[in-house]
N, C-alpha and C positions, 0 to 999 in steps of 0.2 A: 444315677451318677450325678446331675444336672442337680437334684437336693440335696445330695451332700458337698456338693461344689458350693451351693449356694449357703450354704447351713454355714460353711467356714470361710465363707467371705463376708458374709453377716456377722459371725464370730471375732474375726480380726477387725471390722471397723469397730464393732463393740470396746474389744480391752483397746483401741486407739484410743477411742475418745473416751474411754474411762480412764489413762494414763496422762492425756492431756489434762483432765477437769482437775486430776492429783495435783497435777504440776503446776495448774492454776490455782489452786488452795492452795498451795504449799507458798505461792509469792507472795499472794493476800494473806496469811498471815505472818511474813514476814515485813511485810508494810505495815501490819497491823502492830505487831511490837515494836514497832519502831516509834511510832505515837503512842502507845500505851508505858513503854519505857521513859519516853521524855517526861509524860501528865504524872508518872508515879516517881520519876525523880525528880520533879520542881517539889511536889507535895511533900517529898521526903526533906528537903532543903529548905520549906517556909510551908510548915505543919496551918495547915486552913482552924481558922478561929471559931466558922460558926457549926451550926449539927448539919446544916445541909452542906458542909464544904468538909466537912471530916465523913461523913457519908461516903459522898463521893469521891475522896479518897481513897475509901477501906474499899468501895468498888473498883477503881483505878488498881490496887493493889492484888486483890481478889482476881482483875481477868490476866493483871501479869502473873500470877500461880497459873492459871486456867490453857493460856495460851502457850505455859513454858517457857517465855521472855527471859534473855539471860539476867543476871543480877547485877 
């Protein structure tokens, strides 16, 4: 009885902190498109001139696809 007490006391802190670490993803990357929104519509608004500034733009644009960032 004392193992399966224990078996499901270990089991609930498990899906705890598996539900917290969700919960903490789920902020960070809401924080995360929030800066990936801003970088990709400055970029959208004054189109970068050289190859390394249009690069990293189509990258900017590429992780708001990736992350789901609204439009």
């Amino acid at each position: 009885m004392v193992v399966l007490l224990t078996a499901v006391a270990a089991l609930t802190v498990a899906v705890l902190v598996a539900a917290r670490a969700l919960q903490a993803a789920e902020v960070a990357q809401e924080r995360s498109c929030g800066v990936v929104v801003a970088l990709d519509s400055a970029y959208r608004e004054a189109p970068p001139q050289t190859p390394a500034g249009r690069e990293i733009a189509a990258q900017i644009a590429d992780l708001r696809r990736t992350y789901d960032c609204p439009a």
